[in-house]
KEKE-3310 file (N, C-alpha, C; in steps of 0.2 Angstrom, whole numbers, plus 5000, padded with zeros to 4 digits):
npx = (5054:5067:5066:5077:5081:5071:5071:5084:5081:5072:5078:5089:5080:5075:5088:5090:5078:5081:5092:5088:5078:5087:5092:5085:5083:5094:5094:5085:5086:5102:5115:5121:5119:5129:5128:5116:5113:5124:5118:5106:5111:5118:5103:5099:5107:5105:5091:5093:5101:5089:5082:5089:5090:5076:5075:5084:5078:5067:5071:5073:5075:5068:5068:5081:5086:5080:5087:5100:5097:5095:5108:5116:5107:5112:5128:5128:5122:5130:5142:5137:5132:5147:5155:5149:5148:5163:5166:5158:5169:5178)
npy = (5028:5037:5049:5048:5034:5028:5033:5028:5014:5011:5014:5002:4993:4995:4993:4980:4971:4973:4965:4952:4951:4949:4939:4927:4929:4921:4911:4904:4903:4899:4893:4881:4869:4873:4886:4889:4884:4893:4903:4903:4902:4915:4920:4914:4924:4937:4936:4934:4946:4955:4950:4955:4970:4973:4969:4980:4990:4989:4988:4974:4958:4946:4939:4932:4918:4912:4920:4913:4899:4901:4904:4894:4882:4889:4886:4874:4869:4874:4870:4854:4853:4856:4846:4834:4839:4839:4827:4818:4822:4816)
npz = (4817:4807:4796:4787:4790:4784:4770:4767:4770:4759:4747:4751:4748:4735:4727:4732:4725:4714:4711:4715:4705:4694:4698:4699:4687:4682:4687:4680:4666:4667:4659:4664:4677:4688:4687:4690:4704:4708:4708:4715:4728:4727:4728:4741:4750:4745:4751:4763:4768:4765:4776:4787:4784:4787:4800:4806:4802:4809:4822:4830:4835:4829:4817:4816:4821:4808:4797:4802:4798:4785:4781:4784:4777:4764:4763:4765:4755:4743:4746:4746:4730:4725:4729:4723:4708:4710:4712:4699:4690:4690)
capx = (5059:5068:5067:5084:5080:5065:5074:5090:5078:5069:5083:5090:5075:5077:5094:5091:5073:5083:5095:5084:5075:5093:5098:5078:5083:5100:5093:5081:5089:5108:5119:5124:5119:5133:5127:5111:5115:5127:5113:5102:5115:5115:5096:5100:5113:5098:5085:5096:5102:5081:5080:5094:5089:5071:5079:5087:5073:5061:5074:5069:5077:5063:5070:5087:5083:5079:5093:5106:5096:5096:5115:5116:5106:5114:5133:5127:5121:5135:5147:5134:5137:5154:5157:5143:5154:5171:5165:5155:5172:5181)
capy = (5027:5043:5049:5045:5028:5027:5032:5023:5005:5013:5012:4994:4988:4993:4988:4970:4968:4972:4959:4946:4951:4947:4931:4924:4926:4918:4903:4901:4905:4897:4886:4875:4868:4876:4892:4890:4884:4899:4909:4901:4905:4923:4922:4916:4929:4945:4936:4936:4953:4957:4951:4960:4973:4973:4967:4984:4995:4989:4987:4970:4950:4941:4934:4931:4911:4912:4923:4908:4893:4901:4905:4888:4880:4891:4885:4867:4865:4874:4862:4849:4851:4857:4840:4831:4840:4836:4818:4817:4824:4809)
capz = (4812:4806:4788:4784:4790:4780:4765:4766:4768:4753:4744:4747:4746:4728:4726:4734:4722:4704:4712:4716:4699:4688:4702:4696:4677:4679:4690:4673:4661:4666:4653:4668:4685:4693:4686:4692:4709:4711:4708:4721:4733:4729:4731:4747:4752:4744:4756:4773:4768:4768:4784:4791:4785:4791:4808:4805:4801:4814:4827:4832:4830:4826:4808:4819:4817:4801:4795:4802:4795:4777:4779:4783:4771:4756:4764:4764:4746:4740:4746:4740:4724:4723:4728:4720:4703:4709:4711:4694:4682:4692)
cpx = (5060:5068:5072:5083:5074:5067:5079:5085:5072:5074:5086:5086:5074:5081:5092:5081:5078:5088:5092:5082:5082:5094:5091:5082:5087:5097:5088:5083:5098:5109:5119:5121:5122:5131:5120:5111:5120:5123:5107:5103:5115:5108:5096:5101:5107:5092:5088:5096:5096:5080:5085:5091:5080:5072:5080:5082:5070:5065:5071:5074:5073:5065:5078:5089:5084:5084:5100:5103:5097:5103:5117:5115:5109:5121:5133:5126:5126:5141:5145:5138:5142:5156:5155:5148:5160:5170:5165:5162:5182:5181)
cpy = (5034:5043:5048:5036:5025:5028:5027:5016:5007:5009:5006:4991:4987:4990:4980:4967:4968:4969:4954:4947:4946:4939:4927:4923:4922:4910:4901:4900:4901:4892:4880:4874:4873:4883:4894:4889:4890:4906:4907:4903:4910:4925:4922:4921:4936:4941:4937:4943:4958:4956:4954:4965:4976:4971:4975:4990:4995:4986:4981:4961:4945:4935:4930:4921:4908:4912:4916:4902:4896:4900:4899:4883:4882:4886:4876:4864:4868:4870:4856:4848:4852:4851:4835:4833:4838:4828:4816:4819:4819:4803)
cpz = (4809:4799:4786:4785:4783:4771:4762:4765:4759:4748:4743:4747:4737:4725:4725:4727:4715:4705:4712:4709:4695:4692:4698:4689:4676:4680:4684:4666:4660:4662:4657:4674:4689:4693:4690:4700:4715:4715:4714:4728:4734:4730:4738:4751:4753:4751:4764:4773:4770:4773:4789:4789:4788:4798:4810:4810:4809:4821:4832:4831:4830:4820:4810:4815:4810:4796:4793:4800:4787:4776:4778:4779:4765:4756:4763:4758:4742:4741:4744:4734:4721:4724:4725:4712:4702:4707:4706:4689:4683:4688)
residu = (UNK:UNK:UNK:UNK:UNK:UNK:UNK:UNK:UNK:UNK:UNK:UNK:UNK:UNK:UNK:UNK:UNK:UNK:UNK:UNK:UNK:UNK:UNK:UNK:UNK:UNK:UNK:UNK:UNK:UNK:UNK:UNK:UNK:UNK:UNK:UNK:UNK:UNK:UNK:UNK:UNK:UNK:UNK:UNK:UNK:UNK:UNK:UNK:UNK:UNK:UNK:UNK:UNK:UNK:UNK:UNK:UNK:UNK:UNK:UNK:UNK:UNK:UNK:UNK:UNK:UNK:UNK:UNK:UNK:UNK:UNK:UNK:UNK:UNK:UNK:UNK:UNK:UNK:UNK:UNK:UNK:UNK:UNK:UNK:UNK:UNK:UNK:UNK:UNK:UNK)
# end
């Protein structure tokens, strides 16, 4: 791994922790379901993006699997309860 590699995954590795940090407080902290569900979504989203880039770093698709099951799962509960909401203001 070259230093500019080594840097750069430095880097959004911070990035994507004081994301995850702020998606954590909303999903505690939100007024509403939907807010909170959003935010789980974006937790999703920070954790694939970790594994992409750890795929990245260590030039490997180990987490590959993985990566497409989260995607999945996030895209599946969000249409969940976006219908699960439409329903309930029926």
């Amino acid at each position: 791994m070259s230093v500019l590699t080594g840097v750069t995954a430095g880097i959004i590795a911070v990035i994507l922790g004081i994301a995850a940090l702020c998606t954590i407080y909303r999903v505690a902290k939100g007024p509403s379901i939907l807010d909170r569900v959003l935010a789980v979504d974006v937790l999703l989203a920070i954790v694939g993006g970790s594994l992409a880039v750890d795929m990245v770093v260590n030039r490997h698709t180990n987490h590959l699997a993985i990566l497409v099951a989260i995607s999945v799962i996030g895209f599946i509960a969000s249409v969940t309860v976006a219908r699960f909401v439409t329903d309930a203001k029926k």
